[in-house]
N, C-alpha and C positions, 0 to 999 in steps of 0.2 A: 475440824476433822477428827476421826477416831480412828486410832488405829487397833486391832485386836493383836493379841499376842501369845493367846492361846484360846484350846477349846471353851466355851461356856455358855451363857446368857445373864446379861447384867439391864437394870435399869440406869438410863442416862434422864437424868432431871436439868435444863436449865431454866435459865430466865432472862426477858429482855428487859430494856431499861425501865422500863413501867413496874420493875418487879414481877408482872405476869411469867406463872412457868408452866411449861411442860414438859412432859414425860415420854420418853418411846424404851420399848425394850429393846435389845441388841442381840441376836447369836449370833455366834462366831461358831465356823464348822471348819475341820480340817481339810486342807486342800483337795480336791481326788486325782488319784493316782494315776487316773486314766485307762485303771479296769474297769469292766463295763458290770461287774457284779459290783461296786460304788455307780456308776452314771445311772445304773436302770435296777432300780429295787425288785424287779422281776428277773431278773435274770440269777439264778441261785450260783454261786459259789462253788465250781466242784462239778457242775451239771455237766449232761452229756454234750449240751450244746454250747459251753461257754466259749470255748476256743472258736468256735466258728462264731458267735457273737462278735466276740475280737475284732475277729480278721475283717469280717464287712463292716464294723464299726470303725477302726483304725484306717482302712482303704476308701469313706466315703461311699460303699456300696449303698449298707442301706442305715437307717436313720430311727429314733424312736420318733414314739409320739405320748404328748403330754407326760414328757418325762419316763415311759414306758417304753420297753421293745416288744411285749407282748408276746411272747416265745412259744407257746401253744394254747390249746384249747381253741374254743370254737373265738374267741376276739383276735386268736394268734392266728386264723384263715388268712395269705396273702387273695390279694385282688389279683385279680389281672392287666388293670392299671397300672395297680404297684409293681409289678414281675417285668412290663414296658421300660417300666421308670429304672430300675436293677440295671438291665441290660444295658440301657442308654447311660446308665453312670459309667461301666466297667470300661465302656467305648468311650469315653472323655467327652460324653456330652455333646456331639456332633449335631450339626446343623442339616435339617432336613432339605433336600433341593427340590421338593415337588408338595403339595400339598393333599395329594394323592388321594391319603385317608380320609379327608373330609371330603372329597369328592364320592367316592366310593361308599365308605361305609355309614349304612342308616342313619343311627344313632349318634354319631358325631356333629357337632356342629362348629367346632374349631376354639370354641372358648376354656373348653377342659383343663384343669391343671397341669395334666400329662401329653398336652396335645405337641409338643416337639416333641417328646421322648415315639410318640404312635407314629406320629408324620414320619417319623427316619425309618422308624423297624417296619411299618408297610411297606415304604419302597425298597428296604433292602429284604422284604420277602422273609422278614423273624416271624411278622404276623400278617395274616393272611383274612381275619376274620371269620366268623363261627357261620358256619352256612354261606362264608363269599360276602355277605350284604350287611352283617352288625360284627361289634367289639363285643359288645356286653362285657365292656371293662368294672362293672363292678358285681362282677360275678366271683366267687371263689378258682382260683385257679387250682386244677385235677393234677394229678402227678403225671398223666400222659400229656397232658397240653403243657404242662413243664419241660417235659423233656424233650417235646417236638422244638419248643421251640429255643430250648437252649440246643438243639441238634442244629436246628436252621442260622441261631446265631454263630456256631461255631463256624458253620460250613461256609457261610457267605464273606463272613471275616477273616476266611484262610487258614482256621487253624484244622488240625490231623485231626478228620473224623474216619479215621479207617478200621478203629477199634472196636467190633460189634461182637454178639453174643449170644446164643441162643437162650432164651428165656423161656421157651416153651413149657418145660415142668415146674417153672414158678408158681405157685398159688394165685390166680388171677390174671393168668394170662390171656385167656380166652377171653375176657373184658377189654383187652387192648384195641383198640378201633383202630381200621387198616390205616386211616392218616398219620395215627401215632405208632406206627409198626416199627420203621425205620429208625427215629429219634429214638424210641422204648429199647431197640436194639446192639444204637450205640452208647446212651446213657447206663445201660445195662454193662455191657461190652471194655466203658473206659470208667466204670466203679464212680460214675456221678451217681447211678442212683441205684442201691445194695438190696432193697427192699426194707420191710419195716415187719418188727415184730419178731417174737421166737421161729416162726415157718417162712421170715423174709418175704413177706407178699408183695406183692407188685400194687394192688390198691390204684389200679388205674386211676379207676373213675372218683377216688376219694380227696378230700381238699389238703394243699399241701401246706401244714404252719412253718411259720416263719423261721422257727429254730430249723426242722427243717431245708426248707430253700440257704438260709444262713450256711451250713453243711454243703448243699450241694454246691455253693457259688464257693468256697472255700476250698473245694476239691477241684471245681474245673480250673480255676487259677491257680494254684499251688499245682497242677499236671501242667498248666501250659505257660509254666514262666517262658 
């Protein structure tokens, strides 16, 4: 056994009885701290988004990948998949009681990675499907199909959607589509979603990154302790 006892990298040479030896090198790294600017080399130190990094990283919301949380740009696009999977963490992971969605919608076939997380939020009506008939879970999830359906998860699962707001002289309101009207008005209304940018747009129809959703899931928890 080796024990490290501080930072470094050492070569270890042994040998067995035949005299034959060999080599491996060793690093030794300091513990991490269980900030996420140490767990995920993308996440900067300082940034806007760190603290909401945190919080869904500390809560089990959401998770990197290949050591990454990918916090924007176009690789930091969540899925709509992934936004399924969000929701059904916050909710402890509950057991779907109908199979619903793979009846229903096209593109499913039930063997999906995220197929308990869809099966629950279909029949509890968070997701509804794009046109009634497909998921299209690996599509970019919009800041309005965000907000519907973190409106529809609030409202089904009891908590105060009564907080709405008129949005109308936001920059890009007129892009809000009547499904997401309501959701757009409470996410608007309870300061989940502020807008983005110096003129605060609304960017309906635009993909929302992760550091982003990271922020909004931070605010609707931290409102609805």
């Amino acid at each position: 056994n080796v024990k490290g006892i501080k930072e470094g990298t050492a070569k270890i040479t042994v040998s067995n009885a035949l005299g034959e030896l060999a080599t491996c090198t060793v690093t030794v790294k300091a513990a991490s701290s269980g900030e996420v600017c140490e767990i995920y080399p993308d996440v900067a130190h300082g940034s806007w988004y760190e603290g909401a990094v945190q919080y869904v990283h500390d809560n089990g919301i959401m998770t990197g990948s290949n050591g990454l949380f990918k916090p924007e740009g176009e690789d930091g696009k969540l899925l709509r998949q992934q936004f399924v999977m969000i929701l059904w963490r916050m909710e402890g992971e509950p057991a779907a009681k109908t199979d619903a969605a793979i009846k229903d919608l096209q593109d499913i076939n039930g063997d999906e990675w995220y197929i308990d997380a869809l099966c629950w939020a279909y029949e509890n009506g968070v997701v509804t499907g794009v046109g009634g008939t497909m998921f299209k879970g690996a599509n970019p999830i919009t800041r309005q199909q965000l907000a519907t359906m973190m409106y529809r998860y609030a409202d089904k699962m009891g908590y105060d959607t009564s907080k709405t707001a008129d949005y109308s002289n936001m920059p890009g309101a007129n892009d809000v589509e009547s499904y997401a009207a309501e959701g757009m008005a409470w996410a608007v209304g309870s300061g989940i979603i502020s807008g983005s940018g110096a003129d605060k747009a609304l960017n309906p129809t635009a993909g929302a990154t992760r550091a982003q959703i990271a922020t909004v899931i931070q605010r609707f928890c931290e409102e609805n302790k």
